[in-house]
N, C-alpha and C positions, 0 to 999 in steps of 0.2 A: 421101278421108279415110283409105284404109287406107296410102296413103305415108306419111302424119304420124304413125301411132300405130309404124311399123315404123321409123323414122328416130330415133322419140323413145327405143325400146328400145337400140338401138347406141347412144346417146349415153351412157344411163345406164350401159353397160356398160364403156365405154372410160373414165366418170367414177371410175367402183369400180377398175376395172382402174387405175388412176394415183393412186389414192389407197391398193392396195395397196402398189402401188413404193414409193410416197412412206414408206410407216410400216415397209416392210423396209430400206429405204437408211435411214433416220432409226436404227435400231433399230444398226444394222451401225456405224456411224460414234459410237453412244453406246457400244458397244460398245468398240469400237477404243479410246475414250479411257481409258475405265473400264478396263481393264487396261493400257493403257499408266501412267498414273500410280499405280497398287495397286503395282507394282512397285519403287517406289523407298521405301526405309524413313524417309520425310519425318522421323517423330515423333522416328526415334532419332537425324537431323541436327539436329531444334531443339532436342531432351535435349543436344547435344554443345555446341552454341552456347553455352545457357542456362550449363552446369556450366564451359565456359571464362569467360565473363560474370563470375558469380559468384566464381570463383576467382582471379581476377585484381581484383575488388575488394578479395576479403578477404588478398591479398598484399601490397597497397596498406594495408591499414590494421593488418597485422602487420610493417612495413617503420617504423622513426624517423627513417631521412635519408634522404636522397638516393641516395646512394651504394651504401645501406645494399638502397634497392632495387634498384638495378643489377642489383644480383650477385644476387639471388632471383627475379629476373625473367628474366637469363638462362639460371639454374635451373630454372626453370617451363618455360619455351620449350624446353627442352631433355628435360623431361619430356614435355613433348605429343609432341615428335617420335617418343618408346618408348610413348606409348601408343596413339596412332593411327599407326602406322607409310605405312597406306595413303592415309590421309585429303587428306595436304597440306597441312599445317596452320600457317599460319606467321601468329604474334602478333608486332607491334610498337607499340611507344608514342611517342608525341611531348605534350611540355609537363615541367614540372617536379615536384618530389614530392607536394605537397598537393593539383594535383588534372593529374591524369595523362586525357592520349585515349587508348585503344588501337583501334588497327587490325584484324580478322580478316580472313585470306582462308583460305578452305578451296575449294583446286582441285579435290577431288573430287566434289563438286556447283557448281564454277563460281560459288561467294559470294564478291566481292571487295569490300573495302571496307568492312567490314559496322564501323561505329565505334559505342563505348558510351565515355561519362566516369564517372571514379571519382573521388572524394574523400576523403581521408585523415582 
């Protein structure tokens, strides 16, 4: 009987002992992530999105022709370029003037693609 109760002690110890591990590796790897992505300033990449978004509506509906948005669009485009210099930031459009698709890609977090419609 005294084998069983000294067998049963080493079990419990090696249980505790593995469930230590388990909540320091658990602990180590939330860690890792948690500052890995604190690190990237998300909020002021979707502030940038949202205020080109927006302002490519409102060009759109301060634009009368066609033509007329051409030329304030490649103005615009050419504005982004001086104010995010680092970003990579390159807007294009496809469809005609009343209701335009534009395109985002921003290389500096790797967003391609990223499409919104406007209407005039």
């Amino acid at each position: 009987m005294k084998a069983t109760q000294k067998n049963r002690g080493q079990f419990v110890i090696i249980a505790v002992l593995m469930a230590a591990i388990m909540i320091v590796s658990i602990g180590a790897v939330m860690h890792n992530a948690v500052t890995y992505y604190k690190s990237e300033p998300w909020e002021e990449y979707t502030t940038i999105i949202g205020n080109i978004e927006l302002n490519s509506r409102r060009l759109l509906e301060l634009s009368s022709s066609h033509d007329e948005f051409a030329v304030n669009f490649n103005n615009w485009q050419s504005d982004l370029l001086h104010l995010y210099p680092s970003a990579g930031i390159k807007l294009t459009y496809t469809g005609v003037y009343p209701q335009v698709t534009f395109t985002l890609n921003i290389t500096s977090i790797g967003l391609t693609r990223y499409e919104f419609t406007a209407k005039a």
